[in-house]
DRENVOPA-114989 format. One record per residue (C-alpha): residue number from 1; x, y, z. Coordinates in steps of 0.1 Angstrom, whole numbers, plus 2048, in hexadecimal, padded with zeros to 3 digits. Example, Ala and Ser with C-alpha at 12.3 -4.5 7.8 and 13.67 -1.06 7.14 Angstrom:
// DRENVOPA-114989
<pt 1, <87B, 7D3, 84E>>;
<pt 2, <889, 7F5, 847>>;
END
This chain:
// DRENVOPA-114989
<pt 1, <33D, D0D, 1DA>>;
<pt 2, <323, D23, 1C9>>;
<pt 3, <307, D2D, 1E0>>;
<pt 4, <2E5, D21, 1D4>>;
<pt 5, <2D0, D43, 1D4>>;
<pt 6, <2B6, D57, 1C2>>;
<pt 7, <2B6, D7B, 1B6>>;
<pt 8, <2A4, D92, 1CC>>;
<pt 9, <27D, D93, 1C0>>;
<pt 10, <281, D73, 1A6>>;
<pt 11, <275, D4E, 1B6>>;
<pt 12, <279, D2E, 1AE>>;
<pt 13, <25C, D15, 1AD>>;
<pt 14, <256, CF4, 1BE>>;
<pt 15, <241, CD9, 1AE>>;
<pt 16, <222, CDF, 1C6>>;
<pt 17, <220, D04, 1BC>>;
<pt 18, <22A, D00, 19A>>;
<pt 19, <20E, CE6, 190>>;
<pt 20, <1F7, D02, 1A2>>;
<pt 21, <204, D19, 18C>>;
<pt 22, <1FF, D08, 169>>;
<pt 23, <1DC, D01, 176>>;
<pt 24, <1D4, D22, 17B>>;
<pt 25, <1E4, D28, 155>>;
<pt 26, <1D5, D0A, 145>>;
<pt 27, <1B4, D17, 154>>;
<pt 28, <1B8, D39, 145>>;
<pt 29, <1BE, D30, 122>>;
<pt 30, <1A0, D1B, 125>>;
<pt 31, <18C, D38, 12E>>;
<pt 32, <19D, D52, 112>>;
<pt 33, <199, D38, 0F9>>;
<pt 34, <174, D31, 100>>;
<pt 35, <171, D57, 0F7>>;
<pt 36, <184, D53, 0D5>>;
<pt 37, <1A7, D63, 0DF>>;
<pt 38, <1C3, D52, 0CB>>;
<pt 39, <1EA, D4D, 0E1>>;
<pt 40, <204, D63, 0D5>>;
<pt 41, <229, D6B, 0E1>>;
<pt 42, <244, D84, 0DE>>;
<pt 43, <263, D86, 0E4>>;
<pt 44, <272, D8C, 10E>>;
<pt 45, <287, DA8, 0FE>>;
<pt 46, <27C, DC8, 0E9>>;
<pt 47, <28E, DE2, 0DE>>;
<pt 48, <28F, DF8, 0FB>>;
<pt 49, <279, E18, 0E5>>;
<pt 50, <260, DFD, 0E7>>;
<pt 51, <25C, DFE, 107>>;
<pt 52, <267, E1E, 119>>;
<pt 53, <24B, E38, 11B>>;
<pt 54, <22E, E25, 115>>;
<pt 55, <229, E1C, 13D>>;
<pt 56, <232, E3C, 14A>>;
<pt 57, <254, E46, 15C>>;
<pt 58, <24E, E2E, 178>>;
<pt 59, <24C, E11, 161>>;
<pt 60, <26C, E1A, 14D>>;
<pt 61, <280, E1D, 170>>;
<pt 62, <275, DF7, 178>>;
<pt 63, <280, DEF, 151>>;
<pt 64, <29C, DD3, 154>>;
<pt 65, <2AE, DE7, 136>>;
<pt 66, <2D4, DE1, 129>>;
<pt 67, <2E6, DE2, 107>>;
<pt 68, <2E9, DBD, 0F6>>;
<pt 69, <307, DAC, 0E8>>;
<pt 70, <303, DBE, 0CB>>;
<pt 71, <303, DE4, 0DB>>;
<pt 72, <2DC, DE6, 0D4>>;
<pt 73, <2C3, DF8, 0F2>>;
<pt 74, <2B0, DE1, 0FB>>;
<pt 75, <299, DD5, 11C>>;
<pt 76, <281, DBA, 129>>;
<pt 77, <25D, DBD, 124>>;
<pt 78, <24C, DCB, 144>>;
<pt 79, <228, DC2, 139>>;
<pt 80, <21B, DAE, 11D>>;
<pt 81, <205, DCC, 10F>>;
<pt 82, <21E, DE2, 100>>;
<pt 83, <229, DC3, 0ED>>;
<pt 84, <20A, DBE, 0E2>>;
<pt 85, <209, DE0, 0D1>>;
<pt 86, <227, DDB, 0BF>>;
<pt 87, <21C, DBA, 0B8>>;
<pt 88, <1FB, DC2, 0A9>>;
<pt 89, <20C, DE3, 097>>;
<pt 90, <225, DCC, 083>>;
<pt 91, <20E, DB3, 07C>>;
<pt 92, <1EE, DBF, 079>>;
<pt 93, <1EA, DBA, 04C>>;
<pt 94, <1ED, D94, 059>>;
<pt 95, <1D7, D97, 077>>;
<pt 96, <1BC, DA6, 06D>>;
<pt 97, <1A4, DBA, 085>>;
<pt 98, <194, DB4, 09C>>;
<pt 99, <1AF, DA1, 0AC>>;
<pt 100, <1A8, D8E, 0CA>>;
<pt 101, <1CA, D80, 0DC>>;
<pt 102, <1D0, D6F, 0FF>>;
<pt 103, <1FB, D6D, 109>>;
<pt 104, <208, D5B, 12A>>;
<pt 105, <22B, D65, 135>>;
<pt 106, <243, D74, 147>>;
<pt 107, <247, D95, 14B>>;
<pt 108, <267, DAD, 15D>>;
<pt 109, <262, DC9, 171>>;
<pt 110, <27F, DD4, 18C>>;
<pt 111, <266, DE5, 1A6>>;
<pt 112, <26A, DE0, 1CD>>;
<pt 113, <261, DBE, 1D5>>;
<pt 114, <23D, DBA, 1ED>>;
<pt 115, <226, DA0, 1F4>>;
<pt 116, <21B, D90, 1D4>>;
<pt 117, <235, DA6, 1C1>>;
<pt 118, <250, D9A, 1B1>>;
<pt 119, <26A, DA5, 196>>;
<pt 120, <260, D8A, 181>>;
<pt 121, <241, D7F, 17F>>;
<pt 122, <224, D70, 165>>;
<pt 123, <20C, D82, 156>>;
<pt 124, <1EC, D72, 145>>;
<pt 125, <1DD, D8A, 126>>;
<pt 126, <1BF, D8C, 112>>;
<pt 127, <1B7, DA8, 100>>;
<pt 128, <1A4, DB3, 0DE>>;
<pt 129, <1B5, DCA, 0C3>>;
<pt 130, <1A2, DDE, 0A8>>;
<pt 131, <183, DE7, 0B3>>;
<pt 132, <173, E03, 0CB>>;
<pt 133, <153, DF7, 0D5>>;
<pt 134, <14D, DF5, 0F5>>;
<pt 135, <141, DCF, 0EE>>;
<pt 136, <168, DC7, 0EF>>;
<pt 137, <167, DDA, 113>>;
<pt 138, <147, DC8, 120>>;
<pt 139, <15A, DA8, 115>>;
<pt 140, <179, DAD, 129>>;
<pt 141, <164, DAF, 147>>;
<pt 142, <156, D8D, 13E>>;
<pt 143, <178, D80, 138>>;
<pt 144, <184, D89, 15F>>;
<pt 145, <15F, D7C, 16C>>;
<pt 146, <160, D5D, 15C>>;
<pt 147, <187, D56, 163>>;
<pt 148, <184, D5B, 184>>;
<pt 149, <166, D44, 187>>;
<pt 150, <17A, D2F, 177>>;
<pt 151, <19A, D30, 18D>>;
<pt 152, <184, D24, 1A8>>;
<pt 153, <179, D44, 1B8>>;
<pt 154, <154, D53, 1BF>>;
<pt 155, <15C, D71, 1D8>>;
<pt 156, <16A, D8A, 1C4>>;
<pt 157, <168, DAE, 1B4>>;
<pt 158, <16E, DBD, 194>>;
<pt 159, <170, DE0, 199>>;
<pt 160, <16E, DF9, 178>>;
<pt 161, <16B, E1A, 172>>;
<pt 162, <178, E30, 152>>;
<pt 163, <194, E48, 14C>>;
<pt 164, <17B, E5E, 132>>;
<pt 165, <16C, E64, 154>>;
<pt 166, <18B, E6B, 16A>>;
<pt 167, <197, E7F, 14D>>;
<pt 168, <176, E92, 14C>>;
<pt 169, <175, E9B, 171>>;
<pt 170, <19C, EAA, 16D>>;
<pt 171, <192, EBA, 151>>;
<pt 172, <172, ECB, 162>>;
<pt 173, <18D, ED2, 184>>;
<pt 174, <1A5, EE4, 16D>>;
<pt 175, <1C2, EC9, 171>>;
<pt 176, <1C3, EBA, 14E>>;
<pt 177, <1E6, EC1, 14C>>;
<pt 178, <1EC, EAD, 169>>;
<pt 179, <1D9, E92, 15F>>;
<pt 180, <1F3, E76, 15F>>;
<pt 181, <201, E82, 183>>;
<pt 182, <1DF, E84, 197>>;
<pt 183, <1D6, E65, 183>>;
<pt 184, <1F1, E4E, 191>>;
<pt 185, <1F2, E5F, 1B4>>;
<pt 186, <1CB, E54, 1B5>>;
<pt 187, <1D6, E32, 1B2>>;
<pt 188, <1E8, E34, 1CC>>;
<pt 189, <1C6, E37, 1E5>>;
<pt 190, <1C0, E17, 1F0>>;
<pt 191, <1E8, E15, 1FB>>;
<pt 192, <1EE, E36, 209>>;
<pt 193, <1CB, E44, 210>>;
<pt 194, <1B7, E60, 207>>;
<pt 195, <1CA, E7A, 21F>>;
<pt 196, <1ED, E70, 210>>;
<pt 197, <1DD, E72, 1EA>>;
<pt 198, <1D1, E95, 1F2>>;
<pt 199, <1F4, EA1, 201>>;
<pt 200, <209, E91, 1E2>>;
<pt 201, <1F0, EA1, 1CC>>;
<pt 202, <1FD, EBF, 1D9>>;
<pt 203, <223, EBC, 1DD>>;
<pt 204, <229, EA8, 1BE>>;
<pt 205, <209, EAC, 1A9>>;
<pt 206, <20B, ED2, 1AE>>;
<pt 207, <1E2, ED5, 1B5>>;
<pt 208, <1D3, EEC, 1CB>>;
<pt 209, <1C4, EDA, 1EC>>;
<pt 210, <1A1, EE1, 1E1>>;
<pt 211, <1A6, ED0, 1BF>>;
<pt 212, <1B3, EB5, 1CD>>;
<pt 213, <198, EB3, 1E7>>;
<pt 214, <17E, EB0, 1CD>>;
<pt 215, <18E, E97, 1B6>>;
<pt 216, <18D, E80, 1D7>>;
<pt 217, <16A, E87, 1DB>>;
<pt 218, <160, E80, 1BB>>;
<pt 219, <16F, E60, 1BC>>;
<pt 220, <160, E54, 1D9>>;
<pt 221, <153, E33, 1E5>>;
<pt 222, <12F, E3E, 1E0>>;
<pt 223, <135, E50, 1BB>>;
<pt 224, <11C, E41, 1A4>>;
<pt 225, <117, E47, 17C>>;
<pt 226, <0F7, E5B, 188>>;
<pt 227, <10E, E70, 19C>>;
<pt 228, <124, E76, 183>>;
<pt 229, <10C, E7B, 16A>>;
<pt 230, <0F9, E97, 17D>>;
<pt 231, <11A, EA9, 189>>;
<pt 232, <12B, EA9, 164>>;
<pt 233, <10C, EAA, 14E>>;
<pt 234, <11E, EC4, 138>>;
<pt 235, <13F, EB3, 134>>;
<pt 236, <145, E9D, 11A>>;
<pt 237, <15F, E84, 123>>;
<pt 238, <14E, E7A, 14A>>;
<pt 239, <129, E75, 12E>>;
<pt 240, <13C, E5A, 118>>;
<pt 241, <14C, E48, 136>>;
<pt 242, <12D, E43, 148>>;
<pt 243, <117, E3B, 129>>;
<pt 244, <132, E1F, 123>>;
<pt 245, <130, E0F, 149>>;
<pt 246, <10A, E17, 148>>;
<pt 247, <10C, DFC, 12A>>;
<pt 248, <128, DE7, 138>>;
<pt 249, <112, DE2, 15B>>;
<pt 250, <0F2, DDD, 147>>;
<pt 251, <101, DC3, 12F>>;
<pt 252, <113, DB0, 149>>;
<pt 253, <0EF, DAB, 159>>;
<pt 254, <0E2, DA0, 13B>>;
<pt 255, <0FC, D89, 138>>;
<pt 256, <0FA, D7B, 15A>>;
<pt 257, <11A, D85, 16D>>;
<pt 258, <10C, D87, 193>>;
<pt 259, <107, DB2, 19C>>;
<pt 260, <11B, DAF, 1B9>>;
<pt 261, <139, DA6, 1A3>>;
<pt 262, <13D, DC2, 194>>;
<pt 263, <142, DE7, 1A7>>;
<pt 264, <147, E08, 197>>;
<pt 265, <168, E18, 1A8>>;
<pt 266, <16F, E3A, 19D>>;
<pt 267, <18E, E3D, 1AE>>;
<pt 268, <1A2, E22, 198>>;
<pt 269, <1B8, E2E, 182>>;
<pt 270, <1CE, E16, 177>>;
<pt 271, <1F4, E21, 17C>>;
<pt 272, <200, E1F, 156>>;
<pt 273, <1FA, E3E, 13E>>;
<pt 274, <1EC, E2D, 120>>;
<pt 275, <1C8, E21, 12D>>;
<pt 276, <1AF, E38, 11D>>;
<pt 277, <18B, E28, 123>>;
<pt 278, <181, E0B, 137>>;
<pt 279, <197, E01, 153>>;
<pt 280, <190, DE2, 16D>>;
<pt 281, <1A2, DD6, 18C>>;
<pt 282, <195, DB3, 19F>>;
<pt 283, <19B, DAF, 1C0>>;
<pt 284, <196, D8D, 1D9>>;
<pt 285, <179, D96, 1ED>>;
<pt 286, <18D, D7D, 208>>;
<pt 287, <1AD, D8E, 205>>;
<pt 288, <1AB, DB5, 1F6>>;
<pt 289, <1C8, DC1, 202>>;
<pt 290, <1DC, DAB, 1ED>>;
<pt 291, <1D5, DC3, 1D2>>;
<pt 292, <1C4, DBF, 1AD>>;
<pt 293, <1C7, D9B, 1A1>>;
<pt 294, <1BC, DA0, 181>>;
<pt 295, <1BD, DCA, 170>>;
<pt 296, <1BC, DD8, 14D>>;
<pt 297, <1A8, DF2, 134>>;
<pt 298, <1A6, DFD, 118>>;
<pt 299, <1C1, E0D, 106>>;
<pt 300, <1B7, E1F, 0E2>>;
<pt 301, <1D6, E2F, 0DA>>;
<pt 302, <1F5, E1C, 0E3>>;
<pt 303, <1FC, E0D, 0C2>>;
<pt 304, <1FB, E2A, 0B7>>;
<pt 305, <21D, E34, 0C1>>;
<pt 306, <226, E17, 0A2>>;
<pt 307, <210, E16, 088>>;
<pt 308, <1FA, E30, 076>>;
<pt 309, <1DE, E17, 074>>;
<pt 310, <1C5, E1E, 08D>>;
<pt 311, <1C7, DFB, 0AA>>;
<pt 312, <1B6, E01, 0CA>>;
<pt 313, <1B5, DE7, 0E3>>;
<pt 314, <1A4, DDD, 104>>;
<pt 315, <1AE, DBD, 118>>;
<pt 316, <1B9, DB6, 13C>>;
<pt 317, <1D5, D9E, 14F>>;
<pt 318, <1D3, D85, 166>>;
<pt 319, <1EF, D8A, 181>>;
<pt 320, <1F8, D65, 186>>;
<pt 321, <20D, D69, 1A1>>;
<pt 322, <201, D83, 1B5>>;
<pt 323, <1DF, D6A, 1B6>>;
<pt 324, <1F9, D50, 1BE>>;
<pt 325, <204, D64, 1DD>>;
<pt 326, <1E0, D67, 1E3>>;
<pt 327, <1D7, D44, 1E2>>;
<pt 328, <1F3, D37, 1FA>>;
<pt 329, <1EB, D54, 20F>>;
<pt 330, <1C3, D45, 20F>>;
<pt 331, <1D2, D20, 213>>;
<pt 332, <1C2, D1B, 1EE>>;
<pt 333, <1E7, D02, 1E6>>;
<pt 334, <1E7, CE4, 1E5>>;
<pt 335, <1FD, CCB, 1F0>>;
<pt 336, <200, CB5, 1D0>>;
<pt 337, <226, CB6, 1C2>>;
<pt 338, <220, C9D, 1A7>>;
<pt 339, <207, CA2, 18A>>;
<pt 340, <1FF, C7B, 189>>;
<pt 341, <1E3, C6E, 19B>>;
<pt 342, <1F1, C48, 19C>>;
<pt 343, <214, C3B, 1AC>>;
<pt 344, <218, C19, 199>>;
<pt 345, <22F, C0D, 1B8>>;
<pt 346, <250, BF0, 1B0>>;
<pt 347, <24F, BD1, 1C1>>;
<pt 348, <258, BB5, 1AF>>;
<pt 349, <276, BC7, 198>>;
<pt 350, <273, BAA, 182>>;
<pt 351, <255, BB0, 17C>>;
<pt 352, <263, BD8, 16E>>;
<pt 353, <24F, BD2, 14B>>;
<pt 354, <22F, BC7, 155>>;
<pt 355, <231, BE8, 16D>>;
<pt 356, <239, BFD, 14F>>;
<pt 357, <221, BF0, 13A>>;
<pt 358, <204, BF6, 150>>;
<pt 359, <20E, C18, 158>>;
<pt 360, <20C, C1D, 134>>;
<pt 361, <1E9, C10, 132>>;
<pt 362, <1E0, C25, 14D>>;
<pt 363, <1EB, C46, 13A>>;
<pt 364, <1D9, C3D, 11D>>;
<pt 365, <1BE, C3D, 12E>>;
<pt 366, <1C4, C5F, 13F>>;
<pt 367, <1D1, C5A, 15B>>;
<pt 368, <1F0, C68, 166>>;
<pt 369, <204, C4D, 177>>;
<pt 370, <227, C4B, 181>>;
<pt 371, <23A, C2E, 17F>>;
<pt 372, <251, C2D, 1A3>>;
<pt 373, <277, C29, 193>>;
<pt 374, <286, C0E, 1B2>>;
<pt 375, <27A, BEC, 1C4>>;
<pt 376, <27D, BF6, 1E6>>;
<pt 377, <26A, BF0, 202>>;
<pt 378, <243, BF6, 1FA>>;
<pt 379, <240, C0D, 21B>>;
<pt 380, <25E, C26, 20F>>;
<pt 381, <248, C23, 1EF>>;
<pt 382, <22B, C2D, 1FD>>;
<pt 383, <237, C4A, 213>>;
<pt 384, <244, C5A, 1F3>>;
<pt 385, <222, C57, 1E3>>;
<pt 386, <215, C65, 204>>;
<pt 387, <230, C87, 203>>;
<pt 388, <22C, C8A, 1DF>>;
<pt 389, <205, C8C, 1E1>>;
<pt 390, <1FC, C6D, 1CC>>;
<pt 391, <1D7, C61, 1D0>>;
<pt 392, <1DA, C3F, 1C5>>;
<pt 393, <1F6, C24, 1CD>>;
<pt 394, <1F4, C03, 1B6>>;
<pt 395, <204, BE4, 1C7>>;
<pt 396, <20F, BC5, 1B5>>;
<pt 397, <22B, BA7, 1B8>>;
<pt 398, <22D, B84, 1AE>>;
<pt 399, <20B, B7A, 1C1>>;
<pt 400, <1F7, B96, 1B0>>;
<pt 401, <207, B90, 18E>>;
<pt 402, <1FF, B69, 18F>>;
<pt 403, <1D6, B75, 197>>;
<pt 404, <1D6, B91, 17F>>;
<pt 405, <1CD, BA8, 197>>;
<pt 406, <1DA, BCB, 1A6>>;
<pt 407, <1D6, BDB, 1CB>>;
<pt 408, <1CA, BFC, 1C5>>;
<pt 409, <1CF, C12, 1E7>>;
<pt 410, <1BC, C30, 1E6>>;
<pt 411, <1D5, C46, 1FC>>;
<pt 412, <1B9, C61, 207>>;
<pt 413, <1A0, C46, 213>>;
<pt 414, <1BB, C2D, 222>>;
<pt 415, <1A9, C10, 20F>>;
<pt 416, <1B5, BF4, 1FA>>;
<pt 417, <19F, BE1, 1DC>>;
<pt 418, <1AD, BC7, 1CA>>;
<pt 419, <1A4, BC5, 1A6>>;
<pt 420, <1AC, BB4, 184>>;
<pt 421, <1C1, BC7, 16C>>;
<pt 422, <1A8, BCC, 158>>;
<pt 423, <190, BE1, 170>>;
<pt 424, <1AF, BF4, 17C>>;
<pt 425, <1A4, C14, 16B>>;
<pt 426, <180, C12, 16E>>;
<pt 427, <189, C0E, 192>>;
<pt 428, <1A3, C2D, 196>>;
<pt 429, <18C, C41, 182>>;
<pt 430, <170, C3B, 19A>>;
<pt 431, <183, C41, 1B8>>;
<pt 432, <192, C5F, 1A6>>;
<pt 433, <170, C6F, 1A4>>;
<pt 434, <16A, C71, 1C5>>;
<pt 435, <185, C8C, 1C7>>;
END
């Protein structure tokens, strides 16, 4: 016998998580859609040039790479992004710019496995191609707002900030040729802490202790764009990222997304090399140690490394399950493992037609009703309906059938009506409603 078993950091998915899950994707294209994004895909393998170098070296050591039947390198994609560019790159005289896109799929990264982790995983993307302005950026943070909202959730944070201004300060430090180094050791704050950041500055970074003590201190909790602007007046780069939040913040207001939604956070950095502008990470107010839920930015030169044409992009991702792992962390599950609403139970199994044939009227008219397969007892029936999460029961043999009439047992209520056929789905809908 073959032992039934999983590959470290890869899950399977029972019905009650699963429906969850398409929930939370159904919800998201709603919300992408609304904002004119169009659904792409690519393929689950690239070439593996594609891929490598575009993440930075940590990404291409979690690559799951290998050479195919036909002696070609090649790996699976790690993020939908870098897709994207190729994507857009190859067929961009078709697209047209700009190009607004939304993708939901899995994505393969071999990294040590954590709480709300894994080695495969789904990623939810939206993201604009073509344009710079930072209309595209202001929209990305109305994206995350409103899909969040959406999901179901009102205590949150979207945190932003902007590499021109992280690459300013370096710059102004005299580290820009250890940009990408201090850059993804700042990321690490929140995990390791400020003291550990400053030491691995040092040892692997190669900075001195007092420039690493003052990136830290410019990237403080308290930092604001006033801050900034009065301590790098004269540089260039830390101007244009704070004129850009100074716009994002006062459109967002304008546009109604609550203040304390949205925090300025100069110490995120975002861990992969090709973010050049705009970056967000959005954390559960409930449960922030979970990490970012939902984190991008804007990216101007990555399809660049494939096409002459000029792309840039800014979009952001939806970590689907790493907010799963949230959600059953904050009991936010449910218990439902059945997407119908209705259990047309079996009673009389002569009467098997009349029992399909309502079922089908029922689903025409909406509702999702299964049909139970046997004509046993009515109570091992019902307790199925009960551990599958069914809100409605309809009951019916020879007596019923000879009225016209259906029992219709609402399961959450413990109540019974009895009804003609003909009012069944007023009557489920109205106790349906009360959900």
């Amino acid at each position: 016998m073959i032992e039934p078993r999983t590959l470290r950091g890869f899950r399977d998915f029972l019905p009650d998580v699963m429906l969850v899950r398409e929930r939370l994707m159904e919800t998201a294209r709603r919300v992408f859609r609304s904002y004119g994004f169009s659904p792409i895909d690519t393929p689950a393998l690239e070439y593996a040039e594609i891929l490598t170098g575009k993440g930075g070296d940590e990404s291409d050591k979690q690559l799951f790479r290998f050479k195919d039947a036909g002696d070609r390198d090649v790996a699976m994609r790690f993020d939908l992004t870098v897709p994207l560019a190729r994507f857009a790159a190859q067929h961009s005289s078709t697209l047209g710019v700009p190009f607004k896109r939304y993708h939901i799929a899995p994505v393969w990264r071999g990294e040590n496995t954590q709480r709300g982790r894994y080695r495969e995983f789904v990623q939810c993307d939206f993201d604009t191609i073509g344009t710079e302005s930072n209309a595209a950026d202001i929209e990305t943070l109305l994206v995350i707002h409103d899909l969040l909202v959406g999901l179901g959730f009102e205590r949150f944070t979207i945190r932003v900030n902007n590499r021109l201004i992280l690459n300013g300060v370096l710059e102004q430090l005299g580290l820009s040729d250890r940009t990408v180094g201090v850059l993804r050791t700042i990321d690490k704050l929140a995990k390791i802490g400020p003291d550990a950041v400053v030491e691995e500055m040092i040892e692997r970074v190669g900075t001195t202790r007092e420039q690493a003590t003052q990136v830290l201190a410019t990237m403080g909790a308290s930092t604001t764009l006033d801050d900034l602007a009065t301590t790098f007046s004269s540089n260039e780069l830390v101007m244009r990222g704070v004129d850009r939040l100074r716009q994002l913040f006062a459109a967002a207001q304008t546009a109604g997304i609550p203040r304390e939604r949205i925090q300025l956070d100069v110490s995120i950095a975002r861990g992969l090399d090709y973010y050049t502008g705009t970056i967000y990470e959005t954390f559960l107010n409930d449960l922030p140690t979970i990490g970012s839920i939902c984190s991008g930015g804007r990216y101007d030169n990555l399809a660049g490394l494939f096409t002459k044409e000029k792309l840039p992009g800014v979009g952001a991702s939806l970590g689907l399950d790493r907010l799963l792992a949230a959600m059953e962390e904050l009991k936010l599950l449910g218990t439902e493992a059945t997407p119908a609403a209705v259990l047309m139970t079996q009673f009389d199994a002569e009467r098997l037609g009349d029992y399909l044939r309502v079922g089908r009227v029922l689903r025409a008219a909406g509702l999702n009703t299964e049909v139970f397969p046997d004509a046993k007892k009515l109570g091992k029936q019902l307790q199925y309906a009960d551990r599958k999460g069914f809100r409605i029961a309809l009951i019916a043999g020879s007596d019923e059938f000879a009225r016209g009439v259906w029992q219709v047992k609402d399961l959450k209520q413990g109540t019974t009506v009895t009804v003609p056929e003909a009012e069944l789905v007023v009557t489920i809908q109205s106790i349906l409603a009360t959900t």
